[in-house]
ChimeraX commands (.cxc) that place a marker at each C-alpha (Angstrom):
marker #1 position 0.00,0.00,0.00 radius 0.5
marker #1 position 2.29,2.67,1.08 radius 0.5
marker #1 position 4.89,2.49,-1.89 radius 0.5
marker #1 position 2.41,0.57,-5.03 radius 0.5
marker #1 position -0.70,3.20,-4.00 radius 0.5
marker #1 position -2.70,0.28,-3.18 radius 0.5
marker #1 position -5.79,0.66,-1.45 radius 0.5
marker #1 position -7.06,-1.92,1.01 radius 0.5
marker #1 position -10.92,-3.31,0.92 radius 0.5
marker #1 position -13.43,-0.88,2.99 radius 0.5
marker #1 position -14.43,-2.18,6.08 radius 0.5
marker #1 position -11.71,-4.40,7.49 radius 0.5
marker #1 position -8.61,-1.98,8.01 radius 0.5
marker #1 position -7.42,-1.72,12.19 radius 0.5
marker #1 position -8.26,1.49,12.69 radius 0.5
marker #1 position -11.82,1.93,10.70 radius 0.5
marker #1 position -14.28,2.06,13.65 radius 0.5
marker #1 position -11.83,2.90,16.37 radius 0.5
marker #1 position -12.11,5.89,19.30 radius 0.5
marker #1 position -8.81,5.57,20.63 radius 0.5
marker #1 position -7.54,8.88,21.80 radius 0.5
marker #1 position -4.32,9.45,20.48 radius 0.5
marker #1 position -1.30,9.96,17.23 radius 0.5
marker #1 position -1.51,8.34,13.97 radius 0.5
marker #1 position 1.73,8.10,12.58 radius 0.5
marker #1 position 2.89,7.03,9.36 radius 0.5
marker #1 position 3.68,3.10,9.30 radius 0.5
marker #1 position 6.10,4.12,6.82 radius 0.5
marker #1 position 8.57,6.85,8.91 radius 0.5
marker #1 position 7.26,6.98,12.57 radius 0.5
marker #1 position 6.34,11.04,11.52 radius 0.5
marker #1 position 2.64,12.18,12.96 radius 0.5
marker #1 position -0.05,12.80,10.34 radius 0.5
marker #1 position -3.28,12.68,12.08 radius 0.5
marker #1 position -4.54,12.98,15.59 radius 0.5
marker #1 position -7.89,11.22,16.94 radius 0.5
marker #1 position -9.52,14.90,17.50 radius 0.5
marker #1 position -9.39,15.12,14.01 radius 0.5
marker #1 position -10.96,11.67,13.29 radius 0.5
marker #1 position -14.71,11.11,12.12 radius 0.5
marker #1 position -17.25,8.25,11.27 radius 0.5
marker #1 position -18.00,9.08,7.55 radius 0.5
marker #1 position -19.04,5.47,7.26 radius 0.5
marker #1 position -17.23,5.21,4.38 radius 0.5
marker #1 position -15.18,2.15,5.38 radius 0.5
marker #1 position -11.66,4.04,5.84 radius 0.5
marker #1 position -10.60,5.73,9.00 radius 0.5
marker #1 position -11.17,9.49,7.80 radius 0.5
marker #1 position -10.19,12.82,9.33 radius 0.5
marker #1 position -10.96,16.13,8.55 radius 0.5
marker #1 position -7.43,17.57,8.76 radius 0.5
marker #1 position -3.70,16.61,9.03 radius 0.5
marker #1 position -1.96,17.13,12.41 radius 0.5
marker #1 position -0.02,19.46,10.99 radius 0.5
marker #1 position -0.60,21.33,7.61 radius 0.5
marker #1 position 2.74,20.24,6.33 radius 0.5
marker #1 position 2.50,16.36,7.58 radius 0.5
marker #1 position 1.13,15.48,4.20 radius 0.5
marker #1 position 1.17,16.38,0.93 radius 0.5
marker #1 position -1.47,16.03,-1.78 radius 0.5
marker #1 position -0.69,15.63,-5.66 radius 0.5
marker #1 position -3.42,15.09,-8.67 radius 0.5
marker #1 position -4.00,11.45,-8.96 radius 0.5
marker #1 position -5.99,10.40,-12.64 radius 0.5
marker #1 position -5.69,7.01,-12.36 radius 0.5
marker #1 position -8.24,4.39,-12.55 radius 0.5
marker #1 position -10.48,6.94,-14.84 radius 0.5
marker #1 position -10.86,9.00,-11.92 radius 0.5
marker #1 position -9.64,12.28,-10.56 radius 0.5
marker #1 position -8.54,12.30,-6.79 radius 0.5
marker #1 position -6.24,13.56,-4.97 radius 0.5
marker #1 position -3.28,11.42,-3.39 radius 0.5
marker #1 position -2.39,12.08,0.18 radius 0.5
marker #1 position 1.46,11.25,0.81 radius 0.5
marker #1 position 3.32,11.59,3.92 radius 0.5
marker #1 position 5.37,14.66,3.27 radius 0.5
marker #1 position 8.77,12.64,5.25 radius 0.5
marker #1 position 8.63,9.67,3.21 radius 0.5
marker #1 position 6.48,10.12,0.49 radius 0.5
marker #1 position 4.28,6.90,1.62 radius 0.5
marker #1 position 1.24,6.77,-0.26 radius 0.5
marker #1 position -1.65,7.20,2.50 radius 0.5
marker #1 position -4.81,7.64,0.89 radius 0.5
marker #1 position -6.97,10.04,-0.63 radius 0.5
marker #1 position -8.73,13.49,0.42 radius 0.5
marker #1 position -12.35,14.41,-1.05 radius 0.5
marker #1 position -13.84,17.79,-0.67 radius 0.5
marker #1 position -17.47,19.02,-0.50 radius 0.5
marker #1 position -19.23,15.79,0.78 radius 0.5
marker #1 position -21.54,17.55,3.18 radius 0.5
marker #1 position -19.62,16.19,6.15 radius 0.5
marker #1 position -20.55,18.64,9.43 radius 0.5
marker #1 position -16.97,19.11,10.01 radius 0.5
marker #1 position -14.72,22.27,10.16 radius 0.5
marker #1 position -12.64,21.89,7.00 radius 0.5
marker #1 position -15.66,19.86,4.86 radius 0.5
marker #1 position -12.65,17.32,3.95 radius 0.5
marker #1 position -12.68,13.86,4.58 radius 0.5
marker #1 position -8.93,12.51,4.08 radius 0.5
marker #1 position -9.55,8.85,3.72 radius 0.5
marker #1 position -6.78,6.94,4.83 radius 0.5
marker #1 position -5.78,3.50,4.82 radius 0.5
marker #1 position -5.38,1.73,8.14 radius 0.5
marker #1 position -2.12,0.00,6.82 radius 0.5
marker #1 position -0.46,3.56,6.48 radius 0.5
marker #1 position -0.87,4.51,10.09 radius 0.5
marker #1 position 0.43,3.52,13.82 radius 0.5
marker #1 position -1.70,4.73,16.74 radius 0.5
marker #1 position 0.04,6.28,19.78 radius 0.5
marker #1 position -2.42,6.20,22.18 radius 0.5
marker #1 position -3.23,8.83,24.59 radius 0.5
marker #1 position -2.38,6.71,27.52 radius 0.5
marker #1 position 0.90,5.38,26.22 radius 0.5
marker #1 position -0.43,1.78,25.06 radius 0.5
marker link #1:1,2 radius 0.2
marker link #1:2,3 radius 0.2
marker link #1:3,4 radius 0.2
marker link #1:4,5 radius 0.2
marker link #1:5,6 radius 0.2
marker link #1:6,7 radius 0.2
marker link #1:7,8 radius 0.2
marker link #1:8,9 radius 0.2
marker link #1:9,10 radius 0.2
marker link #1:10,11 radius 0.2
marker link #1:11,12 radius 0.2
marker link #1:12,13 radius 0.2
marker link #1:13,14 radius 0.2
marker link #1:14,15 radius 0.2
marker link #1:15,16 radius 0.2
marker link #1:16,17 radius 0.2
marker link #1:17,18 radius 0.2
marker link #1:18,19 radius 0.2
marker link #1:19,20 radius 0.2
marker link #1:20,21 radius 0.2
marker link #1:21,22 radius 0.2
marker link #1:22,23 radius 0.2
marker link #1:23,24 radius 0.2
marker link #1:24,25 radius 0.2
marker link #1:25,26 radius 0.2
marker link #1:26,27 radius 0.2
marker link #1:27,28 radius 0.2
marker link #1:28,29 radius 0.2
marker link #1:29,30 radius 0.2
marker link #1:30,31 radius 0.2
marker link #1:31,32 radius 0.2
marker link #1:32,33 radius 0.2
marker link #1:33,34 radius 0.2
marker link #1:34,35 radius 0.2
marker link #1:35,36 radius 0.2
marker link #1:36,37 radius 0.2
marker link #1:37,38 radius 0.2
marker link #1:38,39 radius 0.2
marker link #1:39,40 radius 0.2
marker link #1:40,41 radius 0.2
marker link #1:41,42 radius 0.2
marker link #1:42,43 radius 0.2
marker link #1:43,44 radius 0.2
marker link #1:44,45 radius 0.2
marker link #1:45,46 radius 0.2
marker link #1:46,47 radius 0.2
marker link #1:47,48 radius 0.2
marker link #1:48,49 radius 0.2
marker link #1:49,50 radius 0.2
marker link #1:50,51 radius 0.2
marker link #1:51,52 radius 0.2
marker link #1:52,53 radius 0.2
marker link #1:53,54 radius 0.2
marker link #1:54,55 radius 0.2
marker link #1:55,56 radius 0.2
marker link #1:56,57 radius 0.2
marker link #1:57,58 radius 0.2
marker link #1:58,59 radius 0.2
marker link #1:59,60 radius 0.2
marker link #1:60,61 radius 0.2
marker link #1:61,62 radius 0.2
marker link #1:62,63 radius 0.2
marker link #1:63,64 radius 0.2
marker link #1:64,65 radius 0.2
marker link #1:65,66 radius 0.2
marker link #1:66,67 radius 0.2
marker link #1:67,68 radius 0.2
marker link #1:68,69 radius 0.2
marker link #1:69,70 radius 0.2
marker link #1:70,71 radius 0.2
marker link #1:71,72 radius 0.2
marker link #1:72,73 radius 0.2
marker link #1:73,74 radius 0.2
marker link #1:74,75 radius 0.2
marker link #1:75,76 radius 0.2
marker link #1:76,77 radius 0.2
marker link #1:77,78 radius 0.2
marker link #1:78,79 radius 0.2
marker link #1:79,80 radius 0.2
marker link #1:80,81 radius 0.2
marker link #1:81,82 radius 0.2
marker link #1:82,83 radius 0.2
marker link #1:83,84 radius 0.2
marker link #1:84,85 radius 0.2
marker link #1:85,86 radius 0.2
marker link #1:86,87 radius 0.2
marker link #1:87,88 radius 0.2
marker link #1:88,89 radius 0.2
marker link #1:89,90 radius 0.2
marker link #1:90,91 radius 0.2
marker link #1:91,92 radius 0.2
marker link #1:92,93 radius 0.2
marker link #1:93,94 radius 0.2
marker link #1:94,95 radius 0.2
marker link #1:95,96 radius 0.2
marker link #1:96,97 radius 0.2
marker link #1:97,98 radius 0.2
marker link #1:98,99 radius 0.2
marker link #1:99,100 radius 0.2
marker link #1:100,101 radius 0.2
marker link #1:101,102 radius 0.2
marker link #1:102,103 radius 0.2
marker link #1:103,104 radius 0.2
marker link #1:104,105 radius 0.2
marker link #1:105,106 radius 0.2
marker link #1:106,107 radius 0.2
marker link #1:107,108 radius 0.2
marker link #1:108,109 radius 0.2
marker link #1:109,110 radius 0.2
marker link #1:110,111 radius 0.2
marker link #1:111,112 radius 0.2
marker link #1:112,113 radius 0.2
marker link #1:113,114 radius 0.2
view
């Protein structure tokens, strides 16, 4: 996934339904990308977030492939192919993004160090 752009089957990936409080990191590099304040239930079988941990964590580039135009999300350390980020869904969040990230991508830190 992270170096082929793969990306895995909706509903089965670790972190899809989770709450934990904590980091996601990229599986990749160790560097944080999201944070679980961030994270919402879009039901659409990823883990999504409305916004990187840091507006220079990632960094998105046209993706045309498959007959379809997306845009990648990469980790901007080592260029680790993440996912994808859609705009103007309707979501109720703050940014009306939903970065839709493969669970094989990330790493949780938990909050409480577990």
């Amino acid at each position: 996934m992270l170096r082929q752009a793969g990306t895995e089957r909706p509903h089965v990936g670790e972190y899809t339904n989770t709450e934990t409080e904590g980091v996601y990191t990229c599986r990749g590099c160790g560097a944080e990308l999201f944070r679980s304040t961030e994270k919402f239930e879009s039901h659409c079988g990823w883990p999504s977030f409305f916004d990187p941990a840091d507006s220079d964590a990632v960094i998105l580039r046209p993706d045309n492939s498959l007959g379809m135009r997306r845009v990648e999300v990469v980790c901007s350390n080592c260029h680790s192919h993440l996912g994808h980020v859609f705009e103007g869904e309707g979501y109720p969040t703050p940014t009306d993004k939903r970065y839709c990230i493969n669970s094989i991508s990330l790493r949780l830190q938990s909050a409480d160090g577990s």
